[in-house]
DOGUBA-411476 format. One line per 2 residues: number of its first residue (from 1); their letters; for each residue x, y, z of C-alpha. Coordinates in pm, 1 decimal. Layout:
BEGIN
NUM> a> X/Y/Z | ...
//
This chain:
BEGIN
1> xx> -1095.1/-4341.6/3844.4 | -1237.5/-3973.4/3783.1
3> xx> -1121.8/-3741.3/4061.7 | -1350.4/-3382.4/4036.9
5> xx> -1161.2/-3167.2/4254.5 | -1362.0/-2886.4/4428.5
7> xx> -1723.0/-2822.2/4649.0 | -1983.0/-2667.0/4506.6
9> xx> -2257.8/-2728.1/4293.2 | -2077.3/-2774.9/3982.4
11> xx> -1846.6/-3070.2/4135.9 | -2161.2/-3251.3/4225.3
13> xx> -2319.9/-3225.2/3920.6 | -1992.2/-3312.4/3737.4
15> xx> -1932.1/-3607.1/3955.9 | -2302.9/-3720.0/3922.4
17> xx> -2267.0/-3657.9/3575.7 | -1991.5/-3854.7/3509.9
19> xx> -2067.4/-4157.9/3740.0 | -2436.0/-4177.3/3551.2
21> xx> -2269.6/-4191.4/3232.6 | -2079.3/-4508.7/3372.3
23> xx> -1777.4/-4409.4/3502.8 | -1718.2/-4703.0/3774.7
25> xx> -1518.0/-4488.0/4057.6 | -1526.6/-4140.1/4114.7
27> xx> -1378.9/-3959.5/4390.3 | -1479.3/-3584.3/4495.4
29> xx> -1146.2/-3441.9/4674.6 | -1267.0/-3078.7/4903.5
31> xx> -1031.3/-2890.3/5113.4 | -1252.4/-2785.8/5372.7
33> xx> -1490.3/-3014.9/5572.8 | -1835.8/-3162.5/5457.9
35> xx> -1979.9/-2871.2/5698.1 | -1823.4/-2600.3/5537.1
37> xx> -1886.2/-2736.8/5152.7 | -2099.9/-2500.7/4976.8
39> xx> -2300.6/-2763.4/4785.9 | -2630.3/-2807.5/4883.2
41> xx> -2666.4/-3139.7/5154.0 | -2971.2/-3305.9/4892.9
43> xx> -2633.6/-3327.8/4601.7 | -2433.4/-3455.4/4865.4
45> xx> -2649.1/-3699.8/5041.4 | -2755.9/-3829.7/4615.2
47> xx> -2393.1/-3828.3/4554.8 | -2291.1/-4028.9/4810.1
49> xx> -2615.8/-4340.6/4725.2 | -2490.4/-4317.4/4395.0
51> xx> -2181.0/-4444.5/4525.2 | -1943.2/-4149.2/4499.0
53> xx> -1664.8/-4108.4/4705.6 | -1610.2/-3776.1/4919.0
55> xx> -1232.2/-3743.2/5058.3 | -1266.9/-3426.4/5280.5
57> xx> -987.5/-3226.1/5390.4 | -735.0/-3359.5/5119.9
59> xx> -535.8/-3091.0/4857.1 | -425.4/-3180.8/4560.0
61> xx> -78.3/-3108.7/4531.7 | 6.1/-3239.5/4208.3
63> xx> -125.7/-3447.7/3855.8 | 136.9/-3696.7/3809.1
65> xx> 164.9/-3913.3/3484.1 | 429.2/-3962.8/3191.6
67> xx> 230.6/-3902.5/2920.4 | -177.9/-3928.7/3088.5
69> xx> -280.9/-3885.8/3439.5 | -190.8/-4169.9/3640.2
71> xx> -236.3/-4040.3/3987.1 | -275.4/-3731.2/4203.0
73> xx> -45.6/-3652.9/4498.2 | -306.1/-3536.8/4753.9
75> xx> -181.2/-3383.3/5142.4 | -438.4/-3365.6/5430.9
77> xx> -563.8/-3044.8/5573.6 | -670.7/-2876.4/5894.0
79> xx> -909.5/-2628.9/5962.5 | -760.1/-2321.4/6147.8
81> xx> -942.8/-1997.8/6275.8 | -702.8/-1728.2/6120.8
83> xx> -748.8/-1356.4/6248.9 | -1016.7/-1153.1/6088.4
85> xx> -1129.5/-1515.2/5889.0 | -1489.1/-1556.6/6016.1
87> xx> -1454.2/-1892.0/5790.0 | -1268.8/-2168.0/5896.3
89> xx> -940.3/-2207.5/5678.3 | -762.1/-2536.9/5528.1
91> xx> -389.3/-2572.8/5614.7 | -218.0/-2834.7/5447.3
93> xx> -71.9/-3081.0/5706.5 | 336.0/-3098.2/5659.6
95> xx> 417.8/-3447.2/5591.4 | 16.2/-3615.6/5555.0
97> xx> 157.0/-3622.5/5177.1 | -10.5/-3954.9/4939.8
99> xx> -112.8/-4063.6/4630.4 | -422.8/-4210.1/4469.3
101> xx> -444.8/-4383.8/4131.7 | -636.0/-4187.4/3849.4
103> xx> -691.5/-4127.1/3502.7 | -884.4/-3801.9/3436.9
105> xx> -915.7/-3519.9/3692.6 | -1188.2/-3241.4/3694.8
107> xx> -1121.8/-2894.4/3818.5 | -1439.8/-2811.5/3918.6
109> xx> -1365.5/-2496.0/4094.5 | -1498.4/-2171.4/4114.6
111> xx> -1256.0/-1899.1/4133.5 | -1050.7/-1726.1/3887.5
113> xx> -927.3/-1910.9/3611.8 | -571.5/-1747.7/3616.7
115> xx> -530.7/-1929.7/3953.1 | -535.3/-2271.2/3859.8
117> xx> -407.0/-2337.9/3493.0 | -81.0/-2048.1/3509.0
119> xx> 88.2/-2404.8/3521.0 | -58.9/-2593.3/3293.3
121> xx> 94.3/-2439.7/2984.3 | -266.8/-2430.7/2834.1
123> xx> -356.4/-2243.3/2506.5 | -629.6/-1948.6/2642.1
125> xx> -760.9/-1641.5/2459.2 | -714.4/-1248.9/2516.5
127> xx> -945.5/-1248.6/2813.1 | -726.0/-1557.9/2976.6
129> xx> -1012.9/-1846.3/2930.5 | -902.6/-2175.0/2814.5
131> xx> -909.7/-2288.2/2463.4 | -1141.3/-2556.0/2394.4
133> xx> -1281.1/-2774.5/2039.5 | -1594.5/-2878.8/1987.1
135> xx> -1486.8/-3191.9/2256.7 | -1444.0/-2922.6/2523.3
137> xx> -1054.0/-3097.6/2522.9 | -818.2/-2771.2/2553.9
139> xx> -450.3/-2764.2/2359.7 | -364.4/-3067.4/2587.8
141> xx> -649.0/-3374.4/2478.9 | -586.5/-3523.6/2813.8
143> xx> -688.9/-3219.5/2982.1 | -1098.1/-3102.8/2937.1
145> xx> -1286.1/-2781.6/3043.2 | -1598.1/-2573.9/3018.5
147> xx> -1826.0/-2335.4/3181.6 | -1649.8/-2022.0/3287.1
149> xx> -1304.6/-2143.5/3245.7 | -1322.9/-2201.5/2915.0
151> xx> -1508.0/-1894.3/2856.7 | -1815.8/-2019.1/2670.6
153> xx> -2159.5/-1776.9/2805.9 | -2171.4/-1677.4/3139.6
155> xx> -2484.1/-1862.6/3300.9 | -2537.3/-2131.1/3492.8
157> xx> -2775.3/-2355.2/3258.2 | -2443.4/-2258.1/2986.4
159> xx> -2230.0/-2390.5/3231.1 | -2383.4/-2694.1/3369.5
161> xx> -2445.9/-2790.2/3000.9 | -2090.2/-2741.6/2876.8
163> xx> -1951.2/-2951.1/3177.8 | -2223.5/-3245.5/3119.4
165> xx> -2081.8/-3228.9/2760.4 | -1708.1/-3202.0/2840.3
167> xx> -1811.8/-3500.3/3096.5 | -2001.7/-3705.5/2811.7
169> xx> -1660.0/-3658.4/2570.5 | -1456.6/-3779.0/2945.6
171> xx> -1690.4/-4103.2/2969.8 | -1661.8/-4163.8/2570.3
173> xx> -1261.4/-4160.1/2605.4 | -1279.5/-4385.1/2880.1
175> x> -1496.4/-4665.8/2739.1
//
């Protein structure tokens, strides 16, 4: 199972991506609700005939795995009006704590690289993006990126190709 983790327009297209190129199960794991993902509804609505799962309101907590991604520990959230938060905000739920079996996670977020691979012990360059060879695989091979984490031009056409690319090297490993 592929899990992309985020909401927008990139996690469709990399969970499309990767499910045309014949991935049998992937998941798409968003903190918020499906009202507040900022994907547009058509990608959602194709994602879901093409048989891609959508769990809503889960975090990933952790990737857990010996030596390859087994599975992800996931918690539940809530949506909570905070003060001065026009948006609605996710709250992980003490305790909703589970796992799901998987082998290759996405990270199809966009926000600042620094925030979500400090941990990760990847190799990155002097302006903090990721690493990647010509596989987009970064210094761990079980670990893949492109677009604007791994620093490669900054459009959107750059982006969307580097992650159908990354996903194409993803579905290769697989088969």
């Amino acid at each position: 199972m592929v899990a992309v983790v985020g909401g927008g327009n990139v996690a469709m297209d990399c969970a499309r991506t990767i499910k045309k190129l014949g991935a049998k199960e992937v998941k798409v794991i968003y903190r918020r609700a499906r009202e507040q993902m900022p994907a547009e509804d058509k990608e959602v609505e194709d994602a879901i005939k093409e048989g891609i799962e959508f769990l809503f309101q889960n975090n990933i907590v952790k990737i857990l795995g010996k030596n390859q991604v087994e599975k992800i520990e996931l918690i539940k959230t809530k949506l909570v009006q905070k003060e001065n938060d026009t948006r609605l905000v996710p709250v992980n739920i003490e305790g909703s704590n589970y796992e799901i079996d998987a082998d290759y996670v996405i990270m199809a977020l966009g926000s600042k690289v620094e925030d979500y691979v400090k941990d990760l012990g990847l190799e990155t360059n002097k302006w903090g993006n990721i690493i990647v060879n010509e596989n987009y695989q970064t210094s761990n091979p079980k670990i893949y990126a492109g677009g604007d984490l791994a620093g490669v031009k900054a459009t959107v056409a750059w982006a969307a190709y580097s992650g159908r690319e990354a996903a194409k090297n993803i579905i290769k490993k697989l088969l």
